[in-house]
C-alpha positions in Angstrom: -7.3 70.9 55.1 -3.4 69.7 55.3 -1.9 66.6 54.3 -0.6 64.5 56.9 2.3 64.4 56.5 2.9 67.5 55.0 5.1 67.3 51.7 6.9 70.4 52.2 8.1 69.0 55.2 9.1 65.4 54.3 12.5 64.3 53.2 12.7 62.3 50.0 12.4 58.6 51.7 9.6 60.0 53.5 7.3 61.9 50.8 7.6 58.1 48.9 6.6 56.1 51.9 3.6 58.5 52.5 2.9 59.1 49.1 4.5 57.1 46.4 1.0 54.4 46.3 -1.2 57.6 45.5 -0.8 55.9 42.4 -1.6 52.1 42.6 2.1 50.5 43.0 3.9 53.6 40.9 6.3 55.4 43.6 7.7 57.0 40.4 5.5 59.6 40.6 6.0 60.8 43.7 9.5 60.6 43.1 9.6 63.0 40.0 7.1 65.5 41.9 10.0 65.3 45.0 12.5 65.9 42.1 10.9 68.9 41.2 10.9 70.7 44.4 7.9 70.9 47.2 6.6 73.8 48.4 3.8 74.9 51.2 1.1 74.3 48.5 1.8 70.9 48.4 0.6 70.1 51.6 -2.6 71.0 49.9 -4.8 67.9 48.4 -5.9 69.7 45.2 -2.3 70.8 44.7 0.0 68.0 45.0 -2.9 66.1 43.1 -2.4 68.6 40.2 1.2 67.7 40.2 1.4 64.2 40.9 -1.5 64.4 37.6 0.7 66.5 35.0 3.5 64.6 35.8 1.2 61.5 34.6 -0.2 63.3 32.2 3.9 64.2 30.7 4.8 60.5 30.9 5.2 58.4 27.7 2.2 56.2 26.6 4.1 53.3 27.9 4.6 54.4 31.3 1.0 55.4 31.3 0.1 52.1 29.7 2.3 50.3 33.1 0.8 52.7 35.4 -2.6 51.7 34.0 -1.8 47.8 34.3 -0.7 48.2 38.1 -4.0 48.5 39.4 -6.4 45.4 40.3 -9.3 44.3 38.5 -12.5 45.3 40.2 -14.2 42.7 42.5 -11.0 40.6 40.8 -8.6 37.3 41.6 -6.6 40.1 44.1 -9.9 41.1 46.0 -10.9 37.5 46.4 -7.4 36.8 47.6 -7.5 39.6 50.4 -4.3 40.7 48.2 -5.3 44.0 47.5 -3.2 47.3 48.5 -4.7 48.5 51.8 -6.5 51.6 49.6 -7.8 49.8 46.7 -9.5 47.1 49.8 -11.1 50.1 51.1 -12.2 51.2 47.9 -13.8 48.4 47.1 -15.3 47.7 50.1 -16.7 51.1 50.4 -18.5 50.3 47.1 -19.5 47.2 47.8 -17.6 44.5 45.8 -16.8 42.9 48.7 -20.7 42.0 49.1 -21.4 40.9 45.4 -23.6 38.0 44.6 -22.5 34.9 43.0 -24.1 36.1 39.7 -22.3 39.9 40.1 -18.9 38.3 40.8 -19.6 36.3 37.6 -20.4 38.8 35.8 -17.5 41.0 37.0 -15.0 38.3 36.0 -16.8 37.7 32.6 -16.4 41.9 32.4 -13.1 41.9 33.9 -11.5 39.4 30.7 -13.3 41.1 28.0 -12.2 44.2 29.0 -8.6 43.4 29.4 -8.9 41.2 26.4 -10.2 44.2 24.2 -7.7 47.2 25.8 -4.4 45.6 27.7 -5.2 47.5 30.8 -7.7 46.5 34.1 -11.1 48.4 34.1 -10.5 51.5 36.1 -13.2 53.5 37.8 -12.9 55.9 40.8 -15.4 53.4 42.9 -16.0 56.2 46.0 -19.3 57.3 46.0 -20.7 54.6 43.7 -22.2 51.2 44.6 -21.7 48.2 42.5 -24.6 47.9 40.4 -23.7 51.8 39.6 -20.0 50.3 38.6 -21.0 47.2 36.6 -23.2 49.8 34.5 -20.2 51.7 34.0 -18.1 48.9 33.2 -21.2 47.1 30.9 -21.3 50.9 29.0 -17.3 51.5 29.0 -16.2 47.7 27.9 -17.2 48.9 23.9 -15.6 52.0 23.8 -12.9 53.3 21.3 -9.5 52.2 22.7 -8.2 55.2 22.0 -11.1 57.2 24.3 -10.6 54.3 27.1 -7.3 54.7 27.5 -8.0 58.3 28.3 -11.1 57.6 30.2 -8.7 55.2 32.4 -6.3 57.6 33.2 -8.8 60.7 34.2 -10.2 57.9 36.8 -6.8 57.1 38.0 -6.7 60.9 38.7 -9.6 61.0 40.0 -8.8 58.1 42.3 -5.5 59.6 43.3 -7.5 62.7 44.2 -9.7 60.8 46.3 -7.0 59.1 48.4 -4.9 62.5 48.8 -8.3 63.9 50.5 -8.2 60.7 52.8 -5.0 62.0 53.9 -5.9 65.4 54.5 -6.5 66.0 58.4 
């Protein structure tokens, strides 16, 4: 399977507009991966996510920590809104959190501030594939880890997310 568009094929303004909110509201990455030259394996899922993830992965703890901070709290103020960018609605939708009860919304928004209270970052967790009980488990279990291993935990999901919406793409 290809991307659509393919990235070998796109011209700088168009890789960004096609891929540059693989990573919730962070067009910079897409930008440095342009920068570095695309080639025929790009238009592979698994290998522009491999890029788009080392060049993460090479950024500063600050720009991580921003790239961390641009994404929405789950079943959040944003969701409730209808506010979301058009892939995290899917997301969420697709797991559920559209559909929560009044005590799981509470309890999301009770997990949502302790979370952000304890770490400076949104609760991030690759939601495809899970339901929302599955994800308030994950979110009950993560909320009292080391900051240190959340921070790390948070940025292999946002790679794991990004993976997920580049294999959306694929045709």
């Amino acid at each position: 399977m290809l991307l659509t568009p393919k990235p070998s094929m796109c011209d700088q303004d168009g890789f960004i507009a096609a891929y540059g909110q693989i990573y919730e509201h962070s067009p910079w990455v897409a930008a440095l991966a342009y920068a570095q030259g695309l080639t025929l394996d790009d238009d592979i899922p698994q290998a522009l996510a491999a890029r788009f993830a080392a060049i993460v992965d090479a950024a500063g703890d600050t720009q991580k920590l921003t790239l961390l901070r641009a994404h929405p709290e789950l079943a959040g103020k944003l969701a409730m809104a209808g506010e979301l960018t058009q892939s995290s609605s899917i997301e969420q939708s697709g797991a559920g959190l559209d559909q929560c009860t009044a005590e799981e919304f509470a309890r999301f928004h009770v997990l949502n501030q302790a979370y952000r209270d304890r770490f400076g970052f949104p609760f991030i967790i690759a939601v495809s594939g899970l339901r929302r009980l599955d994800i308030l488990a994950a979110f009950e279990a993560r909320v009292h880890n080391d900051p240190g291993v959340e921070f790390t935990t948070a940025l292999a999901q946002v790679h794991r997310i990004a993976r997920f919406r580049l294999d959306r793409m694929a045709q």
